[in-house]
C-alpha positions in Angstrom: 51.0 13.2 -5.0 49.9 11.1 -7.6 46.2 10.0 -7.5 46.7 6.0 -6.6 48.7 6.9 -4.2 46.2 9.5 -2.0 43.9 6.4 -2.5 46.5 3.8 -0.5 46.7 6.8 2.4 43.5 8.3 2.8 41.4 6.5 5.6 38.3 4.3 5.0 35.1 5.8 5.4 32.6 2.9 6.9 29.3 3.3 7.5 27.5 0.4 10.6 24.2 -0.4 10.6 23.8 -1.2 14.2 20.8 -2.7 16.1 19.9 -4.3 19.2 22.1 -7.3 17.8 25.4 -4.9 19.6 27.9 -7.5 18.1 28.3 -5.1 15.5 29.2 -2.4 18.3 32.0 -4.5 19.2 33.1 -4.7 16.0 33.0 -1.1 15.8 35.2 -1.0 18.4 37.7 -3.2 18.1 38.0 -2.3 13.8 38.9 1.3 14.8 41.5 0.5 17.5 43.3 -1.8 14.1 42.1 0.2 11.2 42.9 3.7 9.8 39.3 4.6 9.4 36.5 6.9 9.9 33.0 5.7 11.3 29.2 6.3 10.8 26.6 5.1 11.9 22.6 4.5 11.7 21.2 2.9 15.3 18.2 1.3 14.8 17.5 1.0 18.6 14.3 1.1 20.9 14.6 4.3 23.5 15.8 2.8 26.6 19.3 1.6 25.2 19.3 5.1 23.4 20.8 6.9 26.1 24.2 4.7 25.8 24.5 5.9 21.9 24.1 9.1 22.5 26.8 9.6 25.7 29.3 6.3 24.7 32.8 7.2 23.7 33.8 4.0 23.1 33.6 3.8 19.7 34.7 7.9 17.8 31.7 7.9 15.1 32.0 10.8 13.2 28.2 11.2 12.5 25.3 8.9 13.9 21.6 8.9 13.0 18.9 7.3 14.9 17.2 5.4 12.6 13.2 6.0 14.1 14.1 9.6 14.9 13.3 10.5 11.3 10.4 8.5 10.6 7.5 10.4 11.9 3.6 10.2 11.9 1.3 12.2 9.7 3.9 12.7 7.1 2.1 13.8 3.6 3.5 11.1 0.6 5.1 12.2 -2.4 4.3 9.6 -4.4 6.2 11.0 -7.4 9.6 11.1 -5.6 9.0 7.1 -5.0 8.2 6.4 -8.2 11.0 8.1 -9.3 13.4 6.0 -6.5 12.3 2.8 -7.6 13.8 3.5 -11.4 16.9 5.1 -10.0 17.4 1.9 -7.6 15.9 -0.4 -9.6 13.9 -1.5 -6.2 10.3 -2.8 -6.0 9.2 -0.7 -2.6 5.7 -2.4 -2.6 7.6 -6.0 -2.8 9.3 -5.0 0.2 5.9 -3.4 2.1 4.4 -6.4 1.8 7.0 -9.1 2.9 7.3 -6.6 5.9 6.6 -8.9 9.2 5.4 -5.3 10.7 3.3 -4.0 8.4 1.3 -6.8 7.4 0.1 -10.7 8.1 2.3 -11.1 11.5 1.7 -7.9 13.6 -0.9 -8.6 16.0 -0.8 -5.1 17.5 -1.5 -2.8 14.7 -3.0 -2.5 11.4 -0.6 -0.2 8.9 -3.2 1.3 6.3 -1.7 1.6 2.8 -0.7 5.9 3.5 1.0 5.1 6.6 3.5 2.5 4.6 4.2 4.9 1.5 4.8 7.4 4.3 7.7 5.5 6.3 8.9 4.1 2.6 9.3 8.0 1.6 10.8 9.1 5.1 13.5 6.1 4.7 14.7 6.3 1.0 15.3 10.8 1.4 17.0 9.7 5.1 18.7 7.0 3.3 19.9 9.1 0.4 20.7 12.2 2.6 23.0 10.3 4.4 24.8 8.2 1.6 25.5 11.7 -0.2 27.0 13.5 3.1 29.3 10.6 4.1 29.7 8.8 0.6 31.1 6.0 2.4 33.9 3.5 1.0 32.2 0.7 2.9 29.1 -0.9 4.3 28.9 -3.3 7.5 25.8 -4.9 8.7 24.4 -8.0 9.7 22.1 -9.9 6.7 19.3 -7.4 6.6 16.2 -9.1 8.0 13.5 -6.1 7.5 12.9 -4.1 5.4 14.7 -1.0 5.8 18.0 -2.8 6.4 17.1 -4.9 3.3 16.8 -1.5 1.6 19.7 0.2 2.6 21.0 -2.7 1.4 20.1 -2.5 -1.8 20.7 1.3 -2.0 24.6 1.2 -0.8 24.6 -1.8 -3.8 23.5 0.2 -6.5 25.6 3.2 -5.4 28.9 0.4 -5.6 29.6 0.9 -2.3 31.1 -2.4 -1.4 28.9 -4.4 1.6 31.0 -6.4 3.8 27.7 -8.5 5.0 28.5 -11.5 7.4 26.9 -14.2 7.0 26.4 -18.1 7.5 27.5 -20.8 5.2 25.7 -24.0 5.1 28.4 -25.5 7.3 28.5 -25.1 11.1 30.2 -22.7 13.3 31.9 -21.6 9.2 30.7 -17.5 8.4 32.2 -15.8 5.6 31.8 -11.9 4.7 31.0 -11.4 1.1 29.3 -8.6 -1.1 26.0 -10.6 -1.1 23.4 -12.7 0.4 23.2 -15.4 -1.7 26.5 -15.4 -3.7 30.2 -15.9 -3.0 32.3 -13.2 -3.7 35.3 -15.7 -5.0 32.7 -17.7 -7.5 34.6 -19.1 -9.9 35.4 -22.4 -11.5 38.2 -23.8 -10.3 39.3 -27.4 -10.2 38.7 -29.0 -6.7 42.1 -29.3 -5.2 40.5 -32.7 -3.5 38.8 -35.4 -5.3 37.0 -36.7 -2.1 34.4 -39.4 -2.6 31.0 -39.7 -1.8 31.4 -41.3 1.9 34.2 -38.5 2.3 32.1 -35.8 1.5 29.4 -36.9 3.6 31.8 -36.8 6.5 32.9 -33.4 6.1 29.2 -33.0 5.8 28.2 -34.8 9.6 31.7 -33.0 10.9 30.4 -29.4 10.0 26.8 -30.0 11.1 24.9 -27.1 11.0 21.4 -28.7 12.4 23.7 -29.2 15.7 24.6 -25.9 16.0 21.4 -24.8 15.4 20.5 -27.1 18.8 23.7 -25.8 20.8 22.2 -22.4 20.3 18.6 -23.4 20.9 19.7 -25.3 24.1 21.3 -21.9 25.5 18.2 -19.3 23.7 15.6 -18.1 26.5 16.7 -21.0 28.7 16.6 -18.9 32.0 12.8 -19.1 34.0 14.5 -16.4 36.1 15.6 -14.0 33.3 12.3 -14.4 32.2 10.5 -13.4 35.4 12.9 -10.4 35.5 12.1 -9.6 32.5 8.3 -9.6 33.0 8.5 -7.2 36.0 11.3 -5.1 34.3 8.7 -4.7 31.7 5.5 -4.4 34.0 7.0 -1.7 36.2 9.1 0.9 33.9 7.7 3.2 31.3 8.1 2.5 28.0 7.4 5.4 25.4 8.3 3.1 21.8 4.8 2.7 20.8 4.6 6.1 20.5 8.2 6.7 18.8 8.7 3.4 16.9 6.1 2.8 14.2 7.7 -1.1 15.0 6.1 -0.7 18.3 2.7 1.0 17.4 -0.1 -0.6 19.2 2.1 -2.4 22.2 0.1 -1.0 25.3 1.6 -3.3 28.3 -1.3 -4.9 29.0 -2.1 -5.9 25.4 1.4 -7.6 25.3 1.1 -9.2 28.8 -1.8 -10.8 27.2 -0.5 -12.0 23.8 2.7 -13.5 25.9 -0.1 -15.6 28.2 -2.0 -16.9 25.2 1.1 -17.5 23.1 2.1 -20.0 26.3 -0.5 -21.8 26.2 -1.3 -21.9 21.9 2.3 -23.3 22.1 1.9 -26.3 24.5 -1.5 -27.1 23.0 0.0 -26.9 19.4 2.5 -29.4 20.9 0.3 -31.5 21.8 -1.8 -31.4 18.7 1.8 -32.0 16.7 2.5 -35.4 18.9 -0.5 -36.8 18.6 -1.6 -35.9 14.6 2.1 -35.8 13.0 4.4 -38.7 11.4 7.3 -39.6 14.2 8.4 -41.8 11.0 8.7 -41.9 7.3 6.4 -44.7 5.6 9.3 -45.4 2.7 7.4 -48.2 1.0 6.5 -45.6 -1.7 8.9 -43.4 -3.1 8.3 -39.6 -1.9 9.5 -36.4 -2.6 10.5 -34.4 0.9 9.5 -30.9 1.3 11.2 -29.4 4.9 8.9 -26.3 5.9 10.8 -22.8 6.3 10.4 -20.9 9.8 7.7 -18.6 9.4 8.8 -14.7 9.5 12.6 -15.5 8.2 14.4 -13.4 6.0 15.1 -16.3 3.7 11.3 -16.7 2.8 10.0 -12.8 3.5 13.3 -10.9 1.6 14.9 -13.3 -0.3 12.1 -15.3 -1.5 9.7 -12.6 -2.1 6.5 -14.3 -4.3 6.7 -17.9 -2.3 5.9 -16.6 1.1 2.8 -18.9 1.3 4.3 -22.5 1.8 1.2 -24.2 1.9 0.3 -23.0 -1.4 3.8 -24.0 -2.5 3.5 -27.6 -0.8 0.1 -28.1 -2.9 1.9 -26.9 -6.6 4.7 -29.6 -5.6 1.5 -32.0 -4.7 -0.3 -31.6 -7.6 2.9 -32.2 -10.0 4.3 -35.1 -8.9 4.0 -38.1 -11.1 2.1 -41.2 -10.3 4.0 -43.7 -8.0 5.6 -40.7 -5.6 4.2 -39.2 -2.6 5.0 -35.4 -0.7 6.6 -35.3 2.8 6.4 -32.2 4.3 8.1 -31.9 7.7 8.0 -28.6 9.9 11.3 -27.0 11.2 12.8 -27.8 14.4 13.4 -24.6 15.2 9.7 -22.9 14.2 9.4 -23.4 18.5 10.9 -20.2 18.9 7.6 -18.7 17.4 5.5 -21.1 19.1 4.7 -23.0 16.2 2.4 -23.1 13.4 -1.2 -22.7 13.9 -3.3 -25.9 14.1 -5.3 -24.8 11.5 -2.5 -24.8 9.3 -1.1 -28.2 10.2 -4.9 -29.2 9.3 -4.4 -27.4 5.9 -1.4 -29.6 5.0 -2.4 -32.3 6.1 -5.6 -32.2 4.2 -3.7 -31.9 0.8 -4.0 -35.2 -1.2 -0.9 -37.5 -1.3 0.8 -35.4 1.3 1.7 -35.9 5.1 3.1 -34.1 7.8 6.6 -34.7 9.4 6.9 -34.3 13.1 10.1 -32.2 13.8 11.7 -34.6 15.9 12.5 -36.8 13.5 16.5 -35.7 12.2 16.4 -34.9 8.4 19.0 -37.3 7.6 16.8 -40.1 8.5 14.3 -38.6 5.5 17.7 -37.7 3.0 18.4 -41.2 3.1 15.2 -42.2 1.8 13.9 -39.6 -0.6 13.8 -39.4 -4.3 14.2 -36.1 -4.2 14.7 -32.6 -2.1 12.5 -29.1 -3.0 12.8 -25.9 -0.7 12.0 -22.6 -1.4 15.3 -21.6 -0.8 17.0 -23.9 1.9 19.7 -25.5 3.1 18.3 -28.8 2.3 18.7 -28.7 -1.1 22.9 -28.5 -0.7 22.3 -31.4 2.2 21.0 -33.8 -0.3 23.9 -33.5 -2.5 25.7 -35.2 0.4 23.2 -37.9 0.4 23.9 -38.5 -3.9 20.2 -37.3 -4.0 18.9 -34.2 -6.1 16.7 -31.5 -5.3 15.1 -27.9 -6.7 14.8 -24.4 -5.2 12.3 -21.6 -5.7 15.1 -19.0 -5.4 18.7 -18.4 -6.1 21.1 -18.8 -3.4 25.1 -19.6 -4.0 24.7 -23.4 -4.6 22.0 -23.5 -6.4 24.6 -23.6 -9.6 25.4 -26.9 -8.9 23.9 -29.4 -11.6 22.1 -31.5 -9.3 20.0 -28.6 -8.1 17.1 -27.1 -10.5 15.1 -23.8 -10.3 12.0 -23.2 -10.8 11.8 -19.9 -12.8 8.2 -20.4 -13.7 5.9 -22.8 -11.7 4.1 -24.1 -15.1 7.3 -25.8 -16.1 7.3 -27.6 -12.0 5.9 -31.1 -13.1 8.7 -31.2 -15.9 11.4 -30.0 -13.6 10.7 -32.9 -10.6 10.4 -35.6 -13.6 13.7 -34.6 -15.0 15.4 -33.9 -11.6 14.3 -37.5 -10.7 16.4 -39.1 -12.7 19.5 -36.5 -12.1 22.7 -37.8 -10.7 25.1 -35.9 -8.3 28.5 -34.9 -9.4 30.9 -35.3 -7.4 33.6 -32.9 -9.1 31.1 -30.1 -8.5 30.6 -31.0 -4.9 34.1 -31.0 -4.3 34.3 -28.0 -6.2 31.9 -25.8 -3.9 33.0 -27.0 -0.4 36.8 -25.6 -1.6 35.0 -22.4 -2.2 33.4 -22.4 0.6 36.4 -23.4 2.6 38.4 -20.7 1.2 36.3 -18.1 2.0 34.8 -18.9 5.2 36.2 -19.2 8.8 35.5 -20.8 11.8 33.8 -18.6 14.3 30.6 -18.8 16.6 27.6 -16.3 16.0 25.2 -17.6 18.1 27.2 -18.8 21.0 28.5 -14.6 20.7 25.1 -13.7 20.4 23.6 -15.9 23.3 26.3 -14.3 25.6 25.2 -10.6 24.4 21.6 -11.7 25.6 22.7 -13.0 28.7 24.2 -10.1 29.4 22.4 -7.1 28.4 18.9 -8.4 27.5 17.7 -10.7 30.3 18.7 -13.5 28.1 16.8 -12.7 24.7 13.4 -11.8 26.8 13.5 -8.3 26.2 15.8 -5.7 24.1 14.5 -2.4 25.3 16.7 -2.4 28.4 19.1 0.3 29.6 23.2 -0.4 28.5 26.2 1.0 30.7 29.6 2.0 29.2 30.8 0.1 32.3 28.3 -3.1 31.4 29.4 -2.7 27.7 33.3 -2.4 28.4 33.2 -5.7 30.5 31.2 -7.8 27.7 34.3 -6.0 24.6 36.9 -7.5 27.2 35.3 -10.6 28.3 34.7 -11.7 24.9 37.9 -10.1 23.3 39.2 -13.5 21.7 35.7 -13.5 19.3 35.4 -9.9 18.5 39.6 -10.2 17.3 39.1 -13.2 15.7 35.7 -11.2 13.7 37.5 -8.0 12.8 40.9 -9.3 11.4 38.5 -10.9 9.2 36.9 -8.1 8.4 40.0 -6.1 7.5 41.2 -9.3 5.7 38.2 -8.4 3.1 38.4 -4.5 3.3 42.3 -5.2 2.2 41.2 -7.9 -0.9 38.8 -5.2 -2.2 40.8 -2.3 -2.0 43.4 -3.9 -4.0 41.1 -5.3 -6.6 
């Protein structure tokens, strides 16, 4: 049998990074019962759902790791070995450390001291290695990595050339596609538009794949229940709970410590509320021209992993202040959904607000009302930027992401050339050819499907509606969720073997 050939028959091997997110269990499931293929897994789980990996039979894995079962305290660092990893990868560990939402600036339960961090970082790339050289997979399925031991797995299986089938969103609603990286598309090419829509067609393709309302459809459904909520209190008052001794995510989480933090983050919401309807703009003043600056969510992958050296947005917001030319103002508004981390400190609202030639956006108002009226768009590394297109207006991002090749959107590769870059993108016009051009790829690779309305039923269910993820699962509980949602999890993996297919015949 001739070599090609034994690489047609031979069955996939594809490894799952799955998490409390058990969308990806589904898929499991449902890819193995329509492709020839052998399964691993890592589960990166808390204990209580634990149980349900170890006895399910759902889903034949092969070989399965528990993520936190190899990461363990008082573990002596070889620092050589990591220097030694980061040439062979090519990865920055300490740029991942330090974007780490557990490790450092947002954990409010405990304080990682520089040894502890090398120690997890040395325990995750040997576990990481171990396991890519026993299974020496064909393929890699995982949500976009948000921390940042997904994030470097990630990376690792990307250096090996192990092809990453990563679903992710586009910056249309309810439109996903899988593709080999965060911020590119796998089919990038140059291609002629097959459509030569104009500007007030565009925009409508534009209002008709409106992302911002999805965003709401899922925010209306999110942590909706009071009663989930109280269940979820009590289930969490009155059962043990043995992760902050296990989970180095968990470190520091004594009941009572978190029973306070939920009370006080109640009530720092509502008053930060208050402060934001009383102090912020409900309106754009548009007798001067202005620049508009929409504020990231605050511990999001987009700003902590893929936007590594611009996590401090006020510090961005007063370079982009202090390079605009005379005649132009900065309007910063805050994100709509930054509610689902209680907002922003007051102090920081104060911070912004205190910066000269600047003011402050209350999130109510819709961000087309502000497209229409800008002179131009700069994010770090948002969806803004491609919005503004829409609206014929140009714009400039901090980081790459897979429009940011289109010519009326600039990068800043070094912040001394900013002032230059907003005077020339200023006078930039939008092309409409290269508009056309990306929604076709877009199109083409993408498909219609809804994440969150999957992943607000999968809370519902197991997870007392999003309130709280360390809860016990049930084959039975799990079986009726596969069959009640059958239609989505089909719909997900004939995509998915739609792209395993394309790259095996490449």
């Amino acid at each position: 049998m001739n070599k090609t050939l034994i690489e047609k028959t031979k069955k996939d091997k594809i490894i799952f990074w799955l998490a409390a997110d058990l969308t990806y269990f589904g898929l499991a499931k449902f890819l193995q019962d329509k492709h020839d293929c052998d399964l691993f897994a890592i589960i990166d789980i808390t204990q209580k759902p634990k149980k349900f990996f170890q006895e399910q039979d759902l889903v034949k894995f092969q070989k399965i790791w528990f993520y936190h079962d190899h990461i363990l305290k008082n573990h002596n660092t070889d620092l050589q070995y990591l220097s030694s990893f980061e040439k062979k990868y090519n990865i920055n560990l300490w740029s991942l450390a330090h974007n780490e939402r557990i490790f450092y600036r947002f954990n409010q339960f405990h304080k990682f001291s520089s040894e502890e961090i090398l120690s997890i970082l040395e325990q995750e790339c040997k576990l990481f290695e171990k396991i890519l050289d026993e299974t020496k997979p064909d393929f890699l399925i995982m949500y976009m990595p948000t921390l940042h031991h997904n994030e470097l797995f990630y990376e690792i299986c990307k250096s090996k050339g192990i092809k990453l089938l990563i679903l992710r969103p586009t910056a249309f609603g309810y439109r996903y596609m899988i593709s080999q990286e965060v911020e590119k598309i796998d089919e990038l090419d140059n291609k002629q538009s097959k459509y030569d829509r104009s500007s007030k067609e565009l925009f409508e393709f534009l209002k008709g794949n409106d992302s911002f309302k999805q965003a709401e459809n899922y925010l209306s459904e999110f942590q909706n229940s009071k009663f989930q909520y109280l269940k979820a209190i009590m289930k969490f008052l009155f059962t043990s709970n043995s992760n902050e001794k296990t989970h180095y995510t968990y470190y520091g989480r004594i009941k009572f410590r978190v029973f306070r933090k939920v009370l006080l983050y109640t009530l720092k919401k509502k008053y930060r509320e208050y402060f934001m309807k009383k102090h912020l703009l409900h309106q754009v003043n548009d007798k001067i021209s202005f620049v508009y600056f929409p504020l990231h969510i605050e511990q999001e992958q987009i700003l902590l992993i893929r936007s590594p050296f611009y996590t401090n947005q006020i510090e961005v917001i007063r370079h982009i202040a202090k390079s605009l030319p005379m005649g132009y103002k900065l309007c910063v508004k805050e994100h709509p959904m930054m509610g689902i981390r209680g907002w922003r400190s007051i102090s920081d609202y104060k911070e912004i607000m205190n910066i000269p030639n600047t003011e402050l956006i209350h999130p109510s108002l819709k961000s087309e009302d502000i497209l229409k009226k800008c002179s131009l768009v700069i994010t770090i590394n948002g969806t803004s930027s491609l919005e503004a297109a829409f609206y014929q207006k140009p714009s400039i991002t901090f980081a790459n992401s897979d429009f940011s090749h289109l010519p009326s959107i600039g990068q800043i590769k070094d912040l001394n050339d900013l002032p230059h870059i907003i005077r020339k993108y200023l006078q930039e016009k939008v092309s409409l050819q290269s508009l056309n051009e990306y929604v076709d790829l877009v199109d083409e690779n993408s498909f219609e499907f809804d994440l969150g309305g999957l992943s607000n039923k999968m809370l519902n269910h197991f997870y007392f509606g999003g309130f709280l993820v360390d809860n016990e699962i049930s084959s039975q509980s799990m079986t009726l969720f596969l069959e009640k949602n059958i239609t989505f999890f089909n719909t997900l993996v004939d995509e998915f073997i739609k792209k395993i297919i394309h790259y095996k015949n490449q």
